[in-house]
C-alpha positions in Angstrom: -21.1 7.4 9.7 -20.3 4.6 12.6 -17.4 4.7 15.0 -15.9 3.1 17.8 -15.0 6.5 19.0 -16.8 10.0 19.7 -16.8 11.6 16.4 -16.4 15.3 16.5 -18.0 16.7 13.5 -15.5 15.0 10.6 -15.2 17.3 7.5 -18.5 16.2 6.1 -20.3 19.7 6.5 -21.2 21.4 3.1 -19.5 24.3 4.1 -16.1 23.2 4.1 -14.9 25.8 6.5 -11.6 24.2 6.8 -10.5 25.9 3.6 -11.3 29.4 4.6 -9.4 29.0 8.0 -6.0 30.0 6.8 -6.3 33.2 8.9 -5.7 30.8 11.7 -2.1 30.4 10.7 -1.4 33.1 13.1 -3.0 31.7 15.9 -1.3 28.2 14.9 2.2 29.7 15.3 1.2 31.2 18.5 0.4 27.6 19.3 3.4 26.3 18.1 5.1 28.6 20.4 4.1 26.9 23.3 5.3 23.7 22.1 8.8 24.9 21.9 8.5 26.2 25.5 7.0 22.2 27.0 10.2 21.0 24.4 12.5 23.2 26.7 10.7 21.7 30.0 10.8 18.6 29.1 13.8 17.4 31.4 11.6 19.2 34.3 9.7 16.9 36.9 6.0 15.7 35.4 2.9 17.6 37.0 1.0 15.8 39.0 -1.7 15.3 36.8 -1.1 14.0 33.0 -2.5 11.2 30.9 -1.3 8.9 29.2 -2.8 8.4 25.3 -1.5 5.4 23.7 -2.5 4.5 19.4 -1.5 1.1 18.4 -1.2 1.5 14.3 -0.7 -0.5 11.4 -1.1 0.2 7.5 -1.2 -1.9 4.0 -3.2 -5.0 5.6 -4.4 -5.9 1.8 -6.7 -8.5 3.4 -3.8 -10.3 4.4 -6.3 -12.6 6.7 -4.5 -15.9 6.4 -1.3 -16.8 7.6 1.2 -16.5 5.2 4.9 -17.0 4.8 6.0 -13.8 6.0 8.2 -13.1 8.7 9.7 -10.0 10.5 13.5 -9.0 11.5 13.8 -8.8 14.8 17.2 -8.7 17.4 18.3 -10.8 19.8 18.3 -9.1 23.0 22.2 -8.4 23.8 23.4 -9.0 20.6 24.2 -8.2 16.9 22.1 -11.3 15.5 18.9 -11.0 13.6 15.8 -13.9 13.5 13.1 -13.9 11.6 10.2 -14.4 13.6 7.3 -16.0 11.6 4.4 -13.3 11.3 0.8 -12.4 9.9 -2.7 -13.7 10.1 -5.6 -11.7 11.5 -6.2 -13.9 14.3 -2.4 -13.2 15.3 -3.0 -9.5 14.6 -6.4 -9.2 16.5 -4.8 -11.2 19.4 -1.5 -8.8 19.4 -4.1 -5.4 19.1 -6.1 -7.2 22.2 -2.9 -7.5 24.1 -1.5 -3.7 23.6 -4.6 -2.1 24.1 -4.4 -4.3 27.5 -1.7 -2.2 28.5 -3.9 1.1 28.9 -7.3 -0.3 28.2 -8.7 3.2 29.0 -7.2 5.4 27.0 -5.7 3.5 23.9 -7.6 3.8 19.9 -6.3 1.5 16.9 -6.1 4.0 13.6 -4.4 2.5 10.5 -2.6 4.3 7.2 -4.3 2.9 4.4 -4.6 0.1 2.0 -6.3 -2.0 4.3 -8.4 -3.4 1.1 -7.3 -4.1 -2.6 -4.2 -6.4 -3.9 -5.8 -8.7 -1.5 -5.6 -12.6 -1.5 -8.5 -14.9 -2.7 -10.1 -15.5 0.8 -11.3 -11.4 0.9 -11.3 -10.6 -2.8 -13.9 -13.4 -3.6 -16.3 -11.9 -1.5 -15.1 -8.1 -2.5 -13.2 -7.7 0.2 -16.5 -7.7 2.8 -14.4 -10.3 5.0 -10.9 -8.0 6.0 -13.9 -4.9 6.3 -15.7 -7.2 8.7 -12.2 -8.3 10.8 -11.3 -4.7 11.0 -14.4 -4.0 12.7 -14.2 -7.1 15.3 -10.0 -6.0 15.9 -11.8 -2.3 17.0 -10.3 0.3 14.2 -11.8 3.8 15.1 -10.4 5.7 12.5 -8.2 5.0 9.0 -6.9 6.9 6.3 -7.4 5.5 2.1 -4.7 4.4 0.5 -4.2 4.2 -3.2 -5.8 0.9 -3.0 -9.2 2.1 -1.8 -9.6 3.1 -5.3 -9.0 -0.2 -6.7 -12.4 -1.0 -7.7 -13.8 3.4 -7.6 -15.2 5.2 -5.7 -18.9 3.7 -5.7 -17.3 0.7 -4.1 -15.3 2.1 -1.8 -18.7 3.6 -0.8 -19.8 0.6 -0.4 -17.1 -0.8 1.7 -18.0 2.7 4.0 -21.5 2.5 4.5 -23.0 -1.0 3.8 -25.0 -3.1 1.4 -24.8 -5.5 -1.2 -22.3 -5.7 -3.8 -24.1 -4.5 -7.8 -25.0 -7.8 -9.5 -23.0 -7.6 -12.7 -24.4 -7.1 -16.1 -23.6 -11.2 -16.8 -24.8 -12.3 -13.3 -22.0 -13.5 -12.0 -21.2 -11.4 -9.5 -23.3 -9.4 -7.1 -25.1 -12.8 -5.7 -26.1 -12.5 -1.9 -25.1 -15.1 0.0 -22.5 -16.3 -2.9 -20.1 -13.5 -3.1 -21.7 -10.7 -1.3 -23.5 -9.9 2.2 -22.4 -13.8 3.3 -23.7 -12.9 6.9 -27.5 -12.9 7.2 -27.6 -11.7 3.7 -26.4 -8.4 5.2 -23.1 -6.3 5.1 -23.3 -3.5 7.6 -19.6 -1.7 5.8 -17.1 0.1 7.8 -17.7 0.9 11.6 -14.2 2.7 11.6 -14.2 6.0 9.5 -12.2 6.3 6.2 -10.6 9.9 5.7 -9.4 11.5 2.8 -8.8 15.1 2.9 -6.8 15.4 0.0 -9.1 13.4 -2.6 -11.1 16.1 -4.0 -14.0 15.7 -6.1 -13.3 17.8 -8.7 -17.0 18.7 -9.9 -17.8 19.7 -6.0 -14.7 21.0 -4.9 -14.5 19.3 -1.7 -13.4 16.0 -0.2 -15.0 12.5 -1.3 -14.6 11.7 1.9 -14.1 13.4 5.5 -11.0 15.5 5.9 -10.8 14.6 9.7 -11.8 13.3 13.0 -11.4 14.0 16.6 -11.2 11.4 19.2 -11.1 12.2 22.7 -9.0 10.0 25.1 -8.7 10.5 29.1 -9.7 13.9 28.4 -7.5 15.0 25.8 -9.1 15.9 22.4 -7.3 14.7 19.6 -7.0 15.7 15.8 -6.7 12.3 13.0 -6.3 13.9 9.5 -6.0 11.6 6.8 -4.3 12.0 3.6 -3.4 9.8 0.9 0.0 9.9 -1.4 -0.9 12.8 -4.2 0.7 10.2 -6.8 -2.1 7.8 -6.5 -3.6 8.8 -10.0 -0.4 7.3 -11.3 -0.9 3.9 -9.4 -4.7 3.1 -10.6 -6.3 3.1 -14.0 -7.3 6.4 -15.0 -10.9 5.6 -14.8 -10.8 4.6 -11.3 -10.3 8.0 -10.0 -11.7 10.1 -12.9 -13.2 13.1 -11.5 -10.9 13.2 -8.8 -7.9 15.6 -8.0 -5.4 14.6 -5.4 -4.0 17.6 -3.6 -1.0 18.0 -2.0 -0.2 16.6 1.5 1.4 19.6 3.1 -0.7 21.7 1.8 -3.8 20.1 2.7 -2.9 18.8 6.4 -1.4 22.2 7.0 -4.9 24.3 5.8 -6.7 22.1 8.4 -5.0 22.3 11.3 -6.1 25.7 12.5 -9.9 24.3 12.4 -8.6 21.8 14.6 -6.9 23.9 17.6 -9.4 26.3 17.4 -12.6 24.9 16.5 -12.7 22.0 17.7 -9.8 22.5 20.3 -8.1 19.8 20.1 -4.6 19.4 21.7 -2.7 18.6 18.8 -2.9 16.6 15.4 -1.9 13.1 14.5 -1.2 12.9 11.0 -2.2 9.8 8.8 -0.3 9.9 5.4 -0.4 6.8 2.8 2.7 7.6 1.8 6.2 6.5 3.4 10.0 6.1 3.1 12.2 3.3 3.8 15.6 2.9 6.2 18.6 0.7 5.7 17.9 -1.1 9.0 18.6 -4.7 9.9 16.0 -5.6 12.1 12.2 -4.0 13.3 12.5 -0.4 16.1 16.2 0.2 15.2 15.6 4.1 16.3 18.6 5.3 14.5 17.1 5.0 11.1 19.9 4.7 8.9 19.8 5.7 5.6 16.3 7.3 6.0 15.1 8.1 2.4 11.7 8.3 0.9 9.0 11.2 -0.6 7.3 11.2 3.0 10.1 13.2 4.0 9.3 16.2 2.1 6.0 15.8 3.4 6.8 15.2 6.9 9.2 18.1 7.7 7.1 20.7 6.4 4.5 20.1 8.5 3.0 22.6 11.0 4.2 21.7 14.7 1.0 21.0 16.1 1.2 17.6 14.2 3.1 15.6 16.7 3.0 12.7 15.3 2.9 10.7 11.7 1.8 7.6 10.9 2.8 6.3 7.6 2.2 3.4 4.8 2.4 2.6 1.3 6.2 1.4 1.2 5.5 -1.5 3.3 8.7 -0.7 5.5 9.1 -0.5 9.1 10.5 2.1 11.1 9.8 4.1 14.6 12.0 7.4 13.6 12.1 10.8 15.3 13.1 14.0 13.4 15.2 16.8 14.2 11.9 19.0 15.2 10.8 16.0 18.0 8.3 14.9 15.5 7.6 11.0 15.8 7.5 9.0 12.7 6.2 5.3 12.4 5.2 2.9 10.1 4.5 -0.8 10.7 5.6 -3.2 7.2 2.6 -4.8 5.7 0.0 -7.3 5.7 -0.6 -7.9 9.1 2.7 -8.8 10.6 3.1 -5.6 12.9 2.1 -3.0 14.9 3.2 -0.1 16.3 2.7 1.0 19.9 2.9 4.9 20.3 2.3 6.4 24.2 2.2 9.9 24.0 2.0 11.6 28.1 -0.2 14.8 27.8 -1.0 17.5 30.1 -4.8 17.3 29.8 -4.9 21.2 30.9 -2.7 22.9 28.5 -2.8 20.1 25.8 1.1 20.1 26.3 2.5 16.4 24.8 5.4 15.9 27.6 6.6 12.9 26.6 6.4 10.6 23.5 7.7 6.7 22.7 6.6 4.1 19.9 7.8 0.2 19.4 7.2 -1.7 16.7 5.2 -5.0 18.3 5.4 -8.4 16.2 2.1 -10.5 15.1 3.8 -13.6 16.1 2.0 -17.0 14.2 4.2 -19.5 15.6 2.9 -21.0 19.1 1.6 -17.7 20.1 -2.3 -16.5 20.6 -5.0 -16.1 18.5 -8.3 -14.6 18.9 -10.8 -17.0 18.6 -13.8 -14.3 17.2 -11.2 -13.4 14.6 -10.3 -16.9 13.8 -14.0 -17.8 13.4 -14.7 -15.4 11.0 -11.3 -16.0 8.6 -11.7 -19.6 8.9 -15.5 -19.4 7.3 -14.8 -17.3 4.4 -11.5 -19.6 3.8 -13.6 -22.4 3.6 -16.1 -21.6 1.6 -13.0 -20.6 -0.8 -10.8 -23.7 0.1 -12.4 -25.9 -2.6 -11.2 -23.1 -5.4 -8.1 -22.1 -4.1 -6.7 -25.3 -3.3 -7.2 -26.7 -7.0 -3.6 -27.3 -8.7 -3.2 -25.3 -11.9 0.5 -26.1 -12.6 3.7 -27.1 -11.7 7.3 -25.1 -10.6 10.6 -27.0 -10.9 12.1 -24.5 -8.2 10.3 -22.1 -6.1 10.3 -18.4 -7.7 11.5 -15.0 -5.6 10.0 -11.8 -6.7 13.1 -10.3 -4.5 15.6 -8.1 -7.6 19.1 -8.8 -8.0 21.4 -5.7 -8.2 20.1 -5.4 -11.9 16.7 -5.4 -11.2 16.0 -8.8 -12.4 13.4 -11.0 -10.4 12.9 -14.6 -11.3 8.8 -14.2 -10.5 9.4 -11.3 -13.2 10.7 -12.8 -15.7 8.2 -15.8 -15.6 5.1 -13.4 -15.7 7.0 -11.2 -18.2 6.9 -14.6 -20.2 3.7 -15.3 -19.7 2.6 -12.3 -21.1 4.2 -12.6 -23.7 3.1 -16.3 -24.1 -0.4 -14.5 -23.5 0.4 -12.1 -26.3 1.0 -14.5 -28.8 -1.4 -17.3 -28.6 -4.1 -18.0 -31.3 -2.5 -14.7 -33.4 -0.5 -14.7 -36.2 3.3 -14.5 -36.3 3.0 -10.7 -38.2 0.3 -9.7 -35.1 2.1 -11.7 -32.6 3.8 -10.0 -29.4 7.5 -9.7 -29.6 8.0 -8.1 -26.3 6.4 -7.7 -22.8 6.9 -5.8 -19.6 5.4 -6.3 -16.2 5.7 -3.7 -13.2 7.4 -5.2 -9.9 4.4 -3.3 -7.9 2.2 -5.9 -9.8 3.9 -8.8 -8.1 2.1 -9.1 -5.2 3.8 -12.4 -3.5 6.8 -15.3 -3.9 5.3 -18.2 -5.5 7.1 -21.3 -3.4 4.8 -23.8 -4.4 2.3 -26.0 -2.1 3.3 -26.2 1.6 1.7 -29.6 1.2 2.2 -31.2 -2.2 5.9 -29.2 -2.9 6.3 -27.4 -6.2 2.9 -28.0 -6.8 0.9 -24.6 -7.7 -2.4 -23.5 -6.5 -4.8 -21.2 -7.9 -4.9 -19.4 -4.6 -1.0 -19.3 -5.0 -1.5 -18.1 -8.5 -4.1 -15.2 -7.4 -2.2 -14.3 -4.3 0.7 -13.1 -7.1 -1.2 -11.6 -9.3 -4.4 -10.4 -7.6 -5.9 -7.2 -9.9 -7.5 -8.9 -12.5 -5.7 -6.6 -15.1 -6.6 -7.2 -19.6 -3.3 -7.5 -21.1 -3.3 -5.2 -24.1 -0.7 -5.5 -27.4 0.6 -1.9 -27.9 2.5 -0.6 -31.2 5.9 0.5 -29.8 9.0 2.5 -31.9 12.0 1.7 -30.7 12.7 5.0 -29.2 10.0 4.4 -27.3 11.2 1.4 -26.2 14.7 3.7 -24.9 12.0 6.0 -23.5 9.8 3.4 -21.1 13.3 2.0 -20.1 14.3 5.5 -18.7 11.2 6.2 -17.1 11.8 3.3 -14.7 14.7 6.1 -13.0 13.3 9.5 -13.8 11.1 11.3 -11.7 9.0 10.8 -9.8 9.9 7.2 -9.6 11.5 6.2 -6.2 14.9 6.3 -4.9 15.7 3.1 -6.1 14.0 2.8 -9.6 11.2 1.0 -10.5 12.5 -2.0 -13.4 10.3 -3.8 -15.3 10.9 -7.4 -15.7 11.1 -8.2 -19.6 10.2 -11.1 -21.9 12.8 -13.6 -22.7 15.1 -12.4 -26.2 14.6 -8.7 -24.9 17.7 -7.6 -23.4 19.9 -4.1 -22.7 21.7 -2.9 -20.1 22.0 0.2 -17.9 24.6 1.9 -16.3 24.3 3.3 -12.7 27.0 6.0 -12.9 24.4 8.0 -14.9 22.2 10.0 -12.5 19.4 8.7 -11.1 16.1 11.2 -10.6 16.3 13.0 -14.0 13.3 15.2 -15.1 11.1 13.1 -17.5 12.5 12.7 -20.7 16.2 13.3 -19.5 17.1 10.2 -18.1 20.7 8.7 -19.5 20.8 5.4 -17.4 20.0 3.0 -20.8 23.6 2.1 -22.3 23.5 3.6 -25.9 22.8 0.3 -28.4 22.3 -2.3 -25.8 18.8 -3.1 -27.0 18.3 -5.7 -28.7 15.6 -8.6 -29.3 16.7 -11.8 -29.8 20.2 -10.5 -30.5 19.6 -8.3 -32.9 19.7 -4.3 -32.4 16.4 -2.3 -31.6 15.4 0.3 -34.4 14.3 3.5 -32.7 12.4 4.2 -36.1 10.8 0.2 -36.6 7.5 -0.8 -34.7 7.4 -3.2 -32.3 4.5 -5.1 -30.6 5.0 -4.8 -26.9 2.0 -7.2 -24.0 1.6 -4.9 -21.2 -1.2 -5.2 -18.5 -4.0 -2.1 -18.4 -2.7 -0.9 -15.6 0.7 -0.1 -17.5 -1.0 0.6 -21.0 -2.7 3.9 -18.8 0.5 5.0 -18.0 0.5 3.7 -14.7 3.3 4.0 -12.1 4.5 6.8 -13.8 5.4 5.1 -17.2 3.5 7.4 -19.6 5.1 6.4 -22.4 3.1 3.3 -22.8 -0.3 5.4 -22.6 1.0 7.2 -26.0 0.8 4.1 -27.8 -1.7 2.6 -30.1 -3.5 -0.7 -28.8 -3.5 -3.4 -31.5 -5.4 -6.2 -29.7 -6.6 -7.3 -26.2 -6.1 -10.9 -25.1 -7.5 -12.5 -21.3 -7.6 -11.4 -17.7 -3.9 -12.0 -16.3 -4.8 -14.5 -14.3 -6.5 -16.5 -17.1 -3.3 -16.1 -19.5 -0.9 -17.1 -16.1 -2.6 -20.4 -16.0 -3.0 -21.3 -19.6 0.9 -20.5 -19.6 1.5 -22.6 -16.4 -0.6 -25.6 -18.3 1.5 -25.1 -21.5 5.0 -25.3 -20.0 4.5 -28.3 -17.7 7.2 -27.4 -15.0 8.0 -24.0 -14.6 11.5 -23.6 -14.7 13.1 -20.7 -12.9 14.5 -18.5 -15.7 18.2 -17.2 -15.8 18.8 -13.5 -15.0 20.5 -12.3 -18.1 17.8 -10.2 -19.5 19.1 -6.6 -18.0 23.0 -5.9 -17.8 24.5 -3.5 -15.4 27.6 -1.3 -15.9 29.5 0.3 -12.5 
């Protein structure tokens, strides 16, 4: 394995020690001990000799190499106002990194949180996602943990992505093709030079982790712990056979069990945490430190976390936050795609290890008159020409530019146009007794707005068309009771789904209502939130004993995002890719027209 750091024996070794260290605990608490007593000191004068050990982090990049429409929240100096700056673009991002690390060019490391690769946009997906691997490398990562969306294409290819080489010519030769869609440099791709961890994805035939569990960097002296974990849901966020053979353990657990091999073994001075998995904050604007309305699963992960991790770096909800707990423990996360990140300076006491001080702002990627690095630039603006011919080809046509943002229903316009599609997708060339009736698609599968051409208006592009709907998911016609129809519905609020719910948008003449008073968070199969006879399709009242024929994607039809209910049914017929079915529907309808959101009804 290649790094940009000194790599101190990552959990590769066959012997997995790691798990047999749980004697350490002891020893950890003993550590832990002597944190409280620096917390006490910390208003005491500075010895003379510390060091300061600055990270500069950011998480869910998604190939995000172009510039896109993004922007970030950010407030006026002085005042209650809000702008939003215009952000994103690896060139912006390299050129921000290059700046920070400026600051303390000595003793500064760039680690990331995870889904760096997967959902990404045409310019890295063509090539398999080779291009954002070879950016990360020229922006200087040292050290990441996977995200679910390292597993988007297995774990042979996430391999791949790790080590180097080619990507498998396909069984109908058209992918695989050096110098076409793989190894574009010199007919060469030399993978990852940062280090992926994973010490919670265990392969289950083994017993140990697919990947390393950890790494230590050291930095002005001080010997530092990286553990990376992944969100233990991601099983319910991939096709089943992506990560078959796999077990996902849990984060505490697993960060916890390691972190006596890492005082003691390797002695390092304390542990930096990097968790795919987040939480969001009411905020208005980036580095609002009082993190209202702080919610999210990473905090049952976070607060149970030994005190020798000191600080946690976080992804997956694509929010931003810089948020200390009640224990000291520093929290961060940096949005998504490219349009942040995070400074942390941490002052140590190289002797003792002691962490004296510690600070983090959220730093914007500013794409508006501001830098870029030309390297960087190079690089994007190749692989987006040799795709510029594809992407920019017109495939349809949008009478008014479509938000994938939910209205206090759950209702997205974007939704509710690829819920039709599907649908549209479901029906074509079958017969009206095999036809769909239905058709659901997950808001996590609706990957960007769709605005139209910043040069020809309301025209579409393909590039626009993939940026939305990226996976290249079948779209399967399931058999459906209508009970099981009331069931999917109360999925989208049962656990584990988040806080806020997870609602599908639904195919036009599909429509029932929910009402909010009911609880949110009810074990599986107690939910009460779908009001009792609202169902109906095309006005008429949903049977729970009558079979329906419900378009889904894959991803979905395996139970994905937690709706297992889907998974139970029987699959009638298969239709296209997605992407195919979105522009055979775009071609169909002409002009898109931006649907009304009267699908879903909401009581209190």
């Amino acid at each position: 394995m290649r790094s940009n750091g000194t790599l101190f024996r990552a959990a590769e070794r066959d012997d997995m020690r790691w798990w047999r260290k749980r004697c350490g605990v002891v020893l950890s608490l003993l550590w832990a001990l002597s944190l409280l007593v620096g917390c006490a000191n910390e208003g005491a004068p500075r010895p003379a000799s510390t060091v300061t050990v600055s990270l500069v982090g950011f998480n869910d990049f998604h190939g995000q190499l172009l510039p896109g429409n993004g922007s970030v929240p950010v407030a006026r100096d002085g005042t209650d106002a809000v702008e939003r700056v215009p952000a994103g673009g690896a060139a912006y991002l390299a050129a921000l990194i290059k700046r920070l690390r400026a600051e303390n060019p000595d003793n500064t490391l760039v680690v990331a949180a995870g889904d760096l690769i997967g959902a990404s946009p045409l310019v890295s997906s063509l090539f398999h996602d080779e291009p954002t691997i070879e950016v990360l490398n020229r922006i200087g990562i040292s050290v990441s943990s996977v995200g679910n969306h390292e597993f988007e294409k297995g774990r042979n290819e996430l391999f791949r992505l790790q080590r180097g080489g080619c990507h498998p010519v396909s069984a109908d030769g058209t992918q695989g093709v050096v110098g076409r869609d793989t190894c574009m440099t010199d007919g060469r791709f030399e993978g990852a030079k940062f280090t992926y961890l994973g010490a919670n994805v265990i392969d289950r035939q083994s017993g140990r982790p697919l990947l390393p569990a950890y790494a230590v960097r050291e930095i002005g002296g001080v010997r530092i712990g990286f553990v990376g974990v992944t969100l233990r849901e991601t099983p319910a966020t991939m096709p089943r056979k992506l990560v078959e053979g796999l077990d996902f353990a849990d984060e505490v657990a697993t960060i916890n069990a390691l972190v006596p091999t890492l005082l003691h073994d390797e002695r390092v001075a304390f542990v930096v945490a990097l968790l795919h998995q987040g939480g969001e904050t009411t905020a208005r604007a980036i580095n609002d430190t009082a993190c209202p309305g702080f919610s999210g699963a990473v905090l049952r992960i976070v607060d149970r976390l030994d005190p020798a991790v000191q600080v946690v770096m976080t992804g997956h909800t694509h929010e931003e936050y810089v948020c200390t707990r009640p224990d000291g423990r520093l929290m961060t996360q940096a949005g998504n795609y490219g349009r942040m990140a995070t400074k942390i300076d941490l002052v140590v006491e190289p002797g003792s290890g002691r962490v004296l001080a510690k600070s983090a702002r959220t730093h914007v990627a500013a794409n508006r008159g501001a830098v870029k690095d030309d390297d960087v630039d190079g690089m994007v603006g190749r692989y987006a020409a040799l795709t510029a011919e594809r992407a920019q080809a017109i495939v349809g046509h949008l009478a008014a530019p479509l938000s994938r943002a939910a209205n206090r229903t759950g209702e997205r316009p974007l939704g509710n146009v690829l819920a039709d599609a599907y649908l549209f997708g479901g029906q074509a060339g079958v017969p009206a007794d095999q036809a769909a009736q239905i058709a659901f698609v997950n808001p996590g599968g609706i990957r960007a707005e769709l605005s139209g051409d910043p040069v020809r208006g309301l025209d579409v592009s393909f590039g626009q068309l993939y940026a939305v709907h990226p996976f290249g998911n079948t779209l399967p016609t399931l058999s459906m009771t209508g009970e099981q129809l009331r069931r999917v519905l109360e999925q989208q609020w049962e656990s584990p789904q988040p806080p806020s719910g997870n609602v599908l948008a639904v195919s036009a003449g599909f429509t029932y209502a929910w009402d909010a008073a009911q609880p949110i968070g009810a074990a599986p199969g107690q939910g009460r939130r779908v009001v009792p006879g609202s169902m109906r399709l095309h006005g008429v009242p949903i049977d729970p004993t009558v079979n329906y024929r419900v378009t889904v994607n894959s991803f979905l039809a395996h139970g994905g995002d937690n709706f297992s209910v889907f998974s139970e049914a029987a699959t009638l017929a298969e239709s296209e890719r997605d992407l195919d079915v979105l522009m055979a529907y775009f071609r169909a309808q002409g002009v898109v027209q931006a649907p009304a959101l009267d699908r879903i009804g909401r009581r209190n």
